[in-house]
C-alpha positions as CSV (number, residue, x, y, z in Angstrom):
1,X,-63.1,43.5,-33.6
2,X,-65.3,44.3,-36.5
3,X,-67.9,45.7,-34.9
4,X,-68.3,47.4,-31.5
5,X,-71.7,46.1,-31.5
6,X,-71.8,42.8,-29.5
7,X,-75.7,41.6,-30.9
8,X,-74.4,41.8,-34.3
9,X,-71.0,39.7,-33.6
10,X,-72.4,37.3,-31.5
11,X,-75.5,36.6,-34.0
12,X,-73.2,36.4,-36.7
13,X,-71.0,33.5,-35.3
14,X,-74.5,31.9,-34.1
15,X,-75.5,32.3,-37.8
16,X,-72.3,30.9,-39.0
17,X,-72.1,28.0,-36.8
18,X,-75.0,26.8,-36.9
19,X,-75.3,27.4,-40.9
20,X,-71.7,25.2,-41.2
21,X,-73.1,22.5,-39.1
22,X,-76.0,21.9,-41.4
23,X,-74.3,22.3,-44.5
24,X,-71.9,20.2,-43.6
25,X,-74.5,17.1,-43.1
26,X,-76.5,18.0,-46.3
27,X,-73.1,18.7,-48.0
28,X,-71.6,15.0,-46.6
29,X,-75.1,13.6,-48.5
30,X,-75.0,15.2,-51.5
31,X,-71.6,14.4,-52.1
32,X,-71.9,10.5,-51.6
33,X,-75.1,10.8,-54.4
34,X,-72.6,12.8,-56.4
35,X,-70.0,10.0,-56.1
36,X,-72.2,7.1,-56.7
37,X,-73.2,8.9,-60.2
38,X,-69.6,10.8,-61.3
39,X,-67.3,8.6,-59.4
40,X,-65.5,6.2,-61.2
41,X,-67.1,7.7,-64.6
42,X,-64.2,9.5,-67.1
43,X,-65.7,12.3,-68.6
44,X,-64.3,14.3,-71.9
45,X,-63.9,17.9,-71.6
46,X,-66.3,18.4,-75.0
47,X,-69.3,16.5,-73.3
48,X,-69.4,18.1,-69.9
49,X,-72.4,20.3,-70.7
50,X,-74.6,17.9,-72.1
51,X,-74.1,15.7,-69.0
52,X,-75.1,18.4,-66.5
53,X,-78.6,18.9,-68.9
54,X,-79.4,15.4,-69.7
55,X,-81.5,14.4,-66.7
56,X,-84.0,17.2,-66.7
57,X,-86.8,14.1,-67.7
58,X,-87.6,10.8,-66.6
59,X,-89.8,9.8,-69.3
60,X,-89.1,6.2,-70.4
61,X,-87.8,7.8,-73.7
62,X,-85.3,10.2,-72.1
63,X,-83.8,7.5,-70.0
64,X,-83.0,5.0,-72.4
65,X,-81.6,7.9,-74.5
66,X,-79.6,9.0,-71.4
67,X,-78.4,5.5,-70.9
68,X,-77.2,5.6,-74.5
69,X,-75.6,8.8,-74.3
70,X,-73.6,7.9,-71.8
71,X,-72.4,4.8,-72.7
72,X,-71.2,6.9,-76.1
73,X,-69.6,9.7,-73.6
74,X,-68.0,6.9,-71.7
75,X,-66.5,5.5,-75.1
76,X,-65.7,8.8,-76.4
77,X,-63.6,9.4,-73.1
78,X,-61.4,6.3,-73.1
79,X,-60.6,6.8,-76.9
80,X,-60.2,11.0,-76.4
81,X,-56.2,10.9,-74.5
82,X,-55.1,13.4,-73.3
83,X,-58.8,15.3,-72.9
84,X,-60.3,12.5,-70.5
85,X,-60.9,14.0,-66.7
86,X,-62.2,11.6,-64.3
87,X,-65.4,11.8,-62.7
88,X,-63.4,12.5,-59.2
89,X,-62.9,15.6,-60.0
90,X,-66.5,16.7,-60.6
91,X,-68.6,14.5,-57.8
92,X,-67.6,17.6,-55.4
93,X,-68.5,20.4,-57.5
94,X,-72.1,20.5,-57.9
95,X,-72.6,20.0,-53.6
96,X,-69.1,22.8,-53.2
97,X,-71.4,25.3,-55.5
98,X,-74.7,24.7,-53.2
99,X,-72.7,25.6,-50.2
100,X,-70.9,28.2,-51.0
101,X,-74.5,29.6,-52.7
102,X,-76.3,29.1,-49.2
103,X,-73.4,30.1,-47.2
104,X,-73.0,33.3,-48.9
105,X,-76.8,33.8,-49.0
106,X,-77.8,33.2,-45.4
107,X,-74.7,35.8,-44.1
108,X,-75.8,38.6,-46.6
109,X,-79.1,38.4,-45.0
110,X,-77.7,38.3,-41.3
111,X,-75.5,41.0,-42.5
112,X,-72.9,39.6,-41.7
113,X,-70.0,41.9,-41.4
114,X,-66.5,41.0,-43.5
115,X,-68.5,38.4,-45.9
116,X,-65.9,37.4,-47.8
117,X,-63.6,36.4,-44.7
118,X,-66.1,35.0,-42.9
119,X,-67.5,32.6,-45.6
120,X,-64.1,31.8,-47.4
121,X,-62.6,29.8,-44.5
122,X,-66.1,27.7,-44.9
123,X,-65.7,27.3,-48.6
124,X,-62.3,26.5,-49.0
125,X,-62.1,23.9,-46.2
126,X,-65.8,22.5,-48.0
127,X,-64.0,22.2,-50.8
128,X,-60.8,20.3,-48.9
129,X,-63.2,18.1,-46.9
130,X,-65.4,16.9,-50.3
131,X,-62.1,16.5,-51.7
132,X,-61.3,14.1,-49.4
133,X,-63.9,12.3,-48.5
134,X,-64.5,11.7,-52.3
135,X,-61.2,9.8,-52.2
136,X,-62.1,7.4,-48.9
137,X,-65.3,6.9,-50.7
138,X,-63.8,5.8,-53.6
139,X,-60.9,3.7,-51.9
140,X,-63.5,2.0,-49.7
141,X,-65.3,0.9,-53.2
142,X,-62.1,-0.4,-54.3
């Protein structure tokens, strides 16, 4: 055991159970908004960045710019071999990094003893799961 004390171990798996069941349905949503917007989108390694920041407005202005921008990323990233990633491989990124954030979060206020092997499992097999279910998404589109 890691602890002899029984409140602390049994509130820790509470904490973890109940914290994987609701990530795991906020996770599953975020992920299928992710997908709609990264998806089937190719993305060049140079223009990363400004996607992430380009949506901090929704002026009139800043959407038709947006629009624009992407269409010139999009371009950029069918003419750019070799440099061109798709979209797959970031839809599960930004929901994996909320996770793993709350995850780790909610058991360093618990307290929870042996963090890193008690939230790891949960990351990694996020991480497999958006992985995959990225995939059916897409496949179902197709």
């Amino acid at each position: 055991m890691v602890s002899d004390d029984m409140g602390l171990v049994l509130r820790s798996a509470v904490v973890q159970g109940t914290l994987s069941a609701t990530i795991t349905l906020l996770f599953t949503f975020a992920l299928e908004k992710s997908v709609e917007r990264f998806g089937e989108r190719s993305l060049s390694l140079v223009f990363v960045v400004p996607i992430l920041c380009s949506v901090h407005s929704k002026t009139l202005q800043n959407i038709a710019i947006y629009k624009t921008f992407n269409a010139a990323l999009d371009l950029s990233a069918k003419k750019a071999s070799g440099t061109v990633l798709p979209g797959t491989l970031f839809a599960p990124l930004l929901p994996l990094m909320v996770q793993a954030t709350i995850a780790i979060g909610v058991n360093v206020i618990n307290q929870t003893p042996n963090l890193w092997l008690t939230v790891a499992p949960s990351i990694l097999f996020t991480g497999l799961y958006g992985y995959i279910y990225t995939y059916t998404l897409l496949n179902k589109r197709a």
